[in-house]
N, C-alpha and C positions, 0 to 999 in steps of 0.2 A: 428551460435550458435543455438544448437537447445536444447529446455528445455522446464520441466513438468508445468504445471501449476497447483496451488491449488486456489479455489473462498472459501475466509470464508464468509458463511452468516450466521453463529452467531447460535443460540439459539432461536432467535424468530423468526419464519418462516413469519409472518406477515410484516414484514418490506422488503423480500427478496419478498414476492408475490406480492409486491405492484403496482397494474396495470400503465404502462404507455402505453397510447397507446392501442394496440391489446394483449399486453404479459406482465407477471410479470416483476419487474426490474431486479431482476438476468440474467432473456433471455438474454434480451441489450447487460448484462458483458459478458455473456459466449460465443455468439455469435462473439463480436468483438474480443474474444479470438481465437474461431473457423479461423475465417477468419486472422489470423496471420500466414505467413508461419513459422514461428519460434517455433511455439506451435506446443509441440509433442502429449504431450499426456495432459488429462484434468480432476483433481475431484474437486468435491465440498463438503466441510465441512460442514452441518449443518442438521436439525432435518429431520426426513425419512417423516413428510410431500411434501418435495421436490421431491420427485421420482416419483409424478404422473406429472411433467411439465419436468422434466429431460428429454433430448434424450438417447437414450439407450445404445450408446459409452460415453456417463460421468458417472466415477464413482463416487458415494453417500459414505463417512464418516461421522460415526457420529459427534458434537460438543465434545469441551472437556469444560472444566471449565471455561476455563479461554481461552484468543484469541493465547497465545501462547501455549495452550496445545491442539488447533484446530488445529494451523499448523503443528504441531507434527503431530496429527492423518491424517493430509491431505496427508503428506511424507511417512507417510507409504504406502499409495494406489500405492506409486511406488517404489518399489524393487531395480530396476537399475535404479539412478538415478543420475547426476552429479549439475546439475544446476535445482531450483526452483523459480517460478515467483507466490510470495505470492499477490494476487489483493481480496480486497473487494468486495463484490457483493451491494454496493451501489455507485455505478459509472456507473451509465445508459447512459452519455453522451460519455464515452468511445470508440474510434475507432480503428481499424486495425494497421492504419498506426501510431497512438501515440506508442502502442504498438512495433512495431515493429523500428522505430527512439529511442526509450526508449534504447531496446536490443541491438542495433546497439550502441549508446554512450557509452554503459558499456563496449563493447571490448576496449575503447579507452584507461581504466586503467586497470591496476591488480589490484585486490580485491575479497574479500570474501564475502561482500556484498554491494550492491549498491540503491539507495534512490532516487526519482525523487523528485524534487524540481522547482516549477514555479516561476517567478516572480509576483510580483505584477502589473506592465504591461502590462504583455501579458494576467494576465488573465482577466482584466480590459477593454483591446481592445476589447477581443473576447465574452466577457460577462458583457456589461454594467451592474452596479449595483449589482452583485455580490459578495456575503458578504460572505468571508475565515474569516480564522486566520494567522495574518502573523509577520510572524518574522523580524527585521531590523539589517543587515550584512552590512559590509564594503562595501560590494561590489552589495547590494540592498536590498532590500525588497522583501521576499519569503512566499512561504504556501509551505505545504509537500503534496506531492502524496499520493495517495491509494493503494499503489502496493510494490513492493520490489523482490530484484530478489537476490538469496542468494547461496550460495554451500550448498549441501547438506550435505556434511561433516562437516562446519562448523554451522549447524542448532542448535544440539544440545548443543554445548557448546554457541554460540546467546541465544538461549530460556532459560538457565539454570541461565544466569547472569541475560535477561529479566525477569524472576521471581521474582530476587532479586530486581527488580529495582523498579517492580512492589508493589512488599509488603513492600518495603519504601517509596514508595508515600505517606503514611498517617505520615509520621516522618519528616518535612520540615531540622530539625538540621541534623538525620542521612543523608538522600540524600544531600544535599548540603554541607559535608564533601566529598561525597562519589561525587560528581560532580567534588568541586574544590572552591577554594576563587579565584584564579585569573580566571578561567573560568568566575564565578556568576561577578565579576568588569567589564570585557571585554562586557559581553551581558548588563550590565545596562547605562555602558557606549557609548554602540554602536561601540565599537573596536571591536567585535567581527568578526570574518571573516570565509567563507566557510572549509579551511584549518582548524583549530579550532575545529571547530563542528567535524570534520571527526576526528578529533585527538585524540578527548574527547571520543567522541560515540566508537572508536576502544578500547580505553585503558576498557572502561567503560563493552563493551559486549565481549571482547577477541579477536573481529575479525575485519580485517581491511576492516572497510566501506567507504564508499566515495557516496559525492553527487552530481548527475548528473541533468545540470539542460538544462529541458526539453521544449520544445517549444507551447508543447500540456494542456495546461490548464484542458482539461477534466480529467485528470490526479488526479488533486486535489479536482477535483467540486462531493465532495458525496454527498448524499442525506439526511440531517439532522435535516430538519426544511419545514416547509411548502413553504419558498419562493423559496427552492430548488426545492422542486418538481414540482412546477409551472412551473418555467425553464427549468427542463429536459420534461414536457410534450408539453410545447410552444417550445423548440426545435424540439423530436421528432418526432411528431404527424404533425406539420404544414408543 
């Protein structure tokens, strides 16, 4: 499977320049992208300060508003497009081969879009001390990836429901109609299970997603807080 990549780094160019090492954090993301044979082609979403560290085969879009009207603009920079692999540019600890085991898992279903999800676990083994956010499912205790890999074709109608979803954030009654009563029972309960989530999120954004859960921790380790960055710089630098 071979597919576009888009890097959102947002609106404030200061968080995406943030030295780790020898190079901004974006480099880290873009490069472990580079080095993906799966990765065809490559732009990056965000303010045209970024163009003086860019290489000169990644394309530069501007931000939009909002993070779903970034990946919007990021889809445009490709034309002929089938499959897109939407990744944050605050994932400095990011590697080739996560990338590329990620792409590989998604052939294993059909689907329109697909989620990476680690355990609590694995990312505990490979990162003592390491503070996610994580969810507790039937079937364990997870944190969500930074990344997503979607059809092109079904982007539009994702982002259009994402909108909606988005501007009911601030109305806990409308969204929580709009989720579900036996959904909201099951996750307070802790019945809640992988199949569920994929079933809700399909009905919810139009498209049928599924979550793959990945082996690669860096996957979910973005950069958010100061003990993050310490991490990613005592990782990368030593």
């Amino acid at each position: 499977m071979l597919v576009d990549a888009i890097i959102l780094a947002g609106d404030k160019e200061e968080r995406a320049l943030t030295p780790i090492g020898s190079k901004p954090m974006i480099l880290w993301v873009l490069e472990a992208l580079k080095a993906c044979k799966s990765i065809r082609r490559i732009a990056v979403v965000g303010p045209s300060k970024l163009a003086t560290i860019l290489p000169r085969d990644t394309l530069l879009m501007p931000p939009g508003e909002t993070t779903v009207d970034s990946a919007l603009n990021g889809a445009a920079a490709f034309p002929k497009k089938k499959w897109l692999l939407l990744v944050t540019a605050d994932i400095p600890l990011l590697k080739p081969v996560a990338v590329q085991d990620f792409l590989v898992r998604c052939t294993k279903k059909q689907a329109d879009f697909y989620y990476p999800i680690v355990s609590r676990e694995r990312s505990e083994a490979s990162y003592p001390g390491v503070k996610r956010t994580y969810v507790r499912l039937r079937e364990g205790t997870f944190t969500g990836g930074n990344m997503a890999l979607i059809k092109a074709e079904a982007l539009v109608n994702c982002a259009s429901k994402g909108q909606e979803l988005v501007r009911l954030r601030k109305s806990p009654l409308a969204l929580s109609h709009l989720i579900g009563l036996k959904f909201i029972i099951k996750f307070l309960t802790r019945q809640l299970t992988i199949e569920d989530v994929e079933e809700n999120f399909s009905r919810l954004l139009g498209v049928k997603g599924v979550g793959v859960v990945t082996p690669y921790p860096e996957i979910g380790i973005d950069i958010d807080k100061e003990s993050d960055l310490k991490l990613a710089r005592r990782t990368l630098i030593s």
